[in-house]
N, C-alpha and C positions, 0 to 999 in steps of 0.2 A: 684588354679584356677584363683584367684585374678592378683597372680602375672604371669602366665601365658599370662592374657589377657592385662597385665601392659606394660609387653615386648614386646608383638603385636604392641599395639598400637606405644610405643617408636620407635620400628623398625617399621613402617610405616611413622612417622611422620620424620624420619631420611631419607626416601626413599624420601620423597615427599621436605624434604629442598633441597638434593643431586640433585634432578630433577631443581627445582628451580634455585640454582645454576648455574647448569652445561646452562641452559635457557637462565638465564642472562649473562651469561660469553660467551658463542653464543652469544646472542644478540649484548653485546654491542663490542664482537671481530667484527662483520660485521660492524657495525656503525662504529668503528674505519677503517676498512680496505675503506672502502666508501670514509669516508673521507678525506685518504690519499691519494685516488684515483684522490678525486674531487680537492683537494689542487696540484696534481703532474696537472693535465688537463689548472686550472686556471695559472698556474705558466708556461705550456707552451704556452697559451693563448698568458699571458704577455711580452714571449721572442719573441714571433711572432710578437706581436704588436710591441715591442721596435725594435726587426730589420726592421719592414716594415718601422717605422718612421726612421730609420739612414736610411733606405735608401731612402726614400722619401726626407729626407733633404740634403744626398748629391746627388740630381737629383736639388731639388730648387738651392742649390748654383752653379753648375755647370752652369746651365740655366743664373741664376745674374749676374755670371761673365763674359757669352758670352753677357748678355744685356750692361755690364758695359761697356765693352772693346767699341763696338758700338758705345752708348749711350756718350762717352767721347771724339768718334772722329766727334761729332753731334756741329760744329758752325758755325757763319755765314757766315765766309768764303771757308768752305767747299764744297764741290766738291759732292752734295748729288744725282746724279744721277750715279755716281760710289758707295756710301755708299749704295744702292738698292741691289745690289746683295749680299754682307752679312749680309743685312736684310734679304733676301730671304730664304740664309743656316741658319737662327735665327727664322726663321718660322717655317723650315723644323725640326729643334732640337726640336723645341717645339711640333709639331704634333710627333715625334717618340716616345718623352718621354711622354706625356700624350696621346696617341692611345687609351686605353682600354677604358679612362674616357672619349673623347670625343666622342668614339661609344656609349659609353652608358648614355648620356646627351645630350638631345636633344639641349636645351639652347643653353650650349658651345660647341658644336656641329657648328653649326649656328652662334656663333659669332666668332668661329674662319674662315668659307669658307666667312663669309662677309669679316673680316679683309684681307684672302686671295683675296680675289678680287678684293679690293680696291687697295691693295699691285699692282697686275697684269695691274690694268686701269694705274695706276699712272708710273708705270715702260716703260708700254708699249708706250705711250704718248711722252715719256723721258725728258728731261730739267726738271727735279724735283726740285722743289723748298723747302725754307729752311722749309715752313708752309706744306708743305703737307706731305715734311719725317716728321715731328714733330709731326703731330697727327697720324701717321701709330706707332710711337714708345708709344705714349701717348698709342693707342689702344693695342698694344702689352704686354704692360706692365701690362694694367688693367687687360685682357687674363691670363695672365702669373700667375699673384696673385690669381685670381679666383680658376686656375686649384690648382696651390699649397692649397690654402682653401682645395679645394673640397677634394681633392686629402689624406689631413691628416687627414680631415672629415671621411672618408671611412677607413682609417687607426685606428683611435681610435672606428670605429664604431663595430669594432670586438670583443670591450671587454665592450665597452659601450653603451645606447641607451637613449633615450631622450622620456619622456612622456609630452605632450603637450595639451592643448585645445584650439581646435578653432571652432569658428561659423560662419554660412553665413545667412545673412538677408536679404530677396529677396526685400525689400520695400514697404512688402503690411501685416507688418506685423506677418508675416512668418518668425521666426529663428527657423535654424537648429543648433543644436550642438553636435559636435563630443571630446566628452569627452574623455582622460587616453588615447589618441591615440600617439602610443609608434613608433618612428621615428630612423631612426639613427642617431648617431652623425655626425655634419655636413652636415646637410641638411637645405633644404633653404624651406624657405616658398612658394614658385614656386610646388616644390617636394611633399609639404606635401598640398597644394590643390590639385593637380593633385591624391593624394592618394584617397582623400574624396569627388572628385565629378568629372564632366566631365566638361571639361575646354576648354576654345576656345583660346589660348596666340593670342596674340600680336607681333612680332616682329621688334624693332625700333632702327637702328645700331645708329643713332642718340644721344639716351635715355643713359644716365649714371650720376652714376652708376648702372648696371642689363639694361639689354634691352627688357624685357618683361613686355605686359601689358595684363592682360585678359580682354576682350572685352563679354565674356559669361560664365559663370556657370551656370549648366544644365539648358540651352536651355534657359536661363535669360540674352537676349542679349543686351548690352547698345547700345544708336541710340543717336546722335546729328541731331542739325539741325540749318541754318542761318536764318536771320532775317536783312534782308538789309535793309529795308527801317529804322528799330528800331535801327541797328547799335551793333547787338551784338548775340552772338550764345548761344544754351542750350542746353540740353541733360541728359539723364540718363547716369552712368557709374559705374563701379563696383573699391571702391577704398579701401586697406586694412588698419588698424590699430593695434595696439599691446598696451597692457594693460600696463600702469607705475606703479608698483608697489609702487615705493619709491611717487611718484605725485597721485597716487589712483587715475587716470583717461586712455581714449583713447586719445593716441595717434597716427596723421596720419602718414601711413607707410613712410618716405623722401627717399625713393628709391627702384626701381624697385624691384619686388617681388622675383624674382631668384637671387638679391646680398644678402638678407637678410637672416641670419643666425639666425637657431632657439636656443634656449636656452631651458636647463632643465625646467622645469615650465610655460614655457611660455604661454601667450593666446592672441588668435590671433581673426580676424574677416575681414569676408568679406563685404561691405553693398553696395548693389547697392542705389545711391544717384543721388539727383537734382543737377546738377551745371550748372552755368551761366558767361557767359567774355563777358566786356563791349568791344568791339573795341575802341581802341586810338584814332579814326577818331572819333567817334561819338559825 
């Protein structure tokens, strides 16, 4: 009887390893096929991304070499009201090849129909002179770099993303922070306020580097105002910063908020502040 119920148990406990077994040999067969799954997805992730960027950079070099050619027939005793019109075909390259990113970037969007414009008054006009093709190439050029940025921005952003914190301090005390807020790669500080509140830009063809200034964060509008008789103006206005890690302090942003390019870790802020200009005259 003893050993009757000996072999039970043995053949039981042989039933229940065999189960086991066969559990974990399932199990970890799925874990492996998963994985190979996940590694075949990431791996063509990576071939996507690497052909987006060869061909994103042979669109930038193609673009450089039509700026170069240009750009080399630009001196002073050049004939720059005949150089306009393949400035013109050098506009047109440049809106064909960056279309998608300028429809869907307000920014550059806008400083390329300004640049366009500009291009138009000055051609139209005619007797172009050496200064005025020079800053329509300067403007072009800055254009040109931006789109290429943006452009590889979006390109690595398909296999990359960017987590960042930034805050906005309305001046009364009041900061908001938007912590682990996870961005793509190549995005500009412009982008990633417009993500986290509602924003009033600025636009100033002027202003460079970036041409945009925000003038309101939810409905936090900055107001100047003169002072004649006193000889000097003041005003509220919303001015951004970025954290020095290596310096352990703020510092202020030195260029428009749409050229600035965020960084893994980065921390940012908004503060709307007091500023005052003495007039020269005074």
């Amino acid at each position: 009887m003893v050993e009757k119920r000996t072999l039970v148990f043995l053949t039981l406990a042989m039933l229940v390893w065999a189960v086991s077994i066969s559990s974990l040999a399932g199990y970890f067969y799925l874990q492996n096929a998963t994985h190979i799954q996940q590694i075949g997805e990431n791996q063509r992730s990576l071939n996507k991304t690497a052909s987006n960027y060869d061909e994103s950079m042979s669109k930038y070099n193609t673009l450089l070499s039509e700026y170069s050619m240009l750009y080399y027939s630009y001196s002073p005793d050049a004939n720059f009201t005949l150089l306009m019109e393949p400035f013109g075909r050098l506009m047109n390259s440049l809106k064909s090849n960056y279309s998608s990113l300028l429809m869907n970037q307000e920014d550059l969007n806008e400083t390329y129909y300004t640049l366009e414009e500009n291009y138009q008054l000055i051609y139209q006009e005619g007797n172009v002179t050496e200064k005025d093709f020079g800053r329509l190439l300067d403007e072009y050029y800055d254009l040109f770099n931006l789109l290429a940025i943006r452009e590889l921005g979006i390109v690595v952003s398909e296999t990359v993303t960017l987590t960042v914190n930034i805050s906005v301090y309305y001046g009364n005390e009041t900061v908001e922070w938007y912590n682990e807020t996870v961005v793509p790669a190549g995005s500009s500080l412009f982008q990633l306020t417009k993500e986290i509140a509602i924003v009033d830009p600025k636009y100033d063809q002027w202003a460079k580097p970036g041409h945009i200034f925000i003038e309101a964060i939810n409905d936090k509008e900055g107001y100047s105002s003169d002072h004649i008789d006193e000889g000097y103006s003041d005003g509220y206005s919303w001015m951004w910063y970025y954290w020095d890690s290596d310096q352990q302090k703020w510092v202020s942003g030195p260029v428009g908020c749409d050229a600035w390019m965020l960084k893994d870790g980065g921390i940012y802020k908004w503060s709307f502040e007091y500023w005052r200009f003495d007039w020269p005259w005074s």
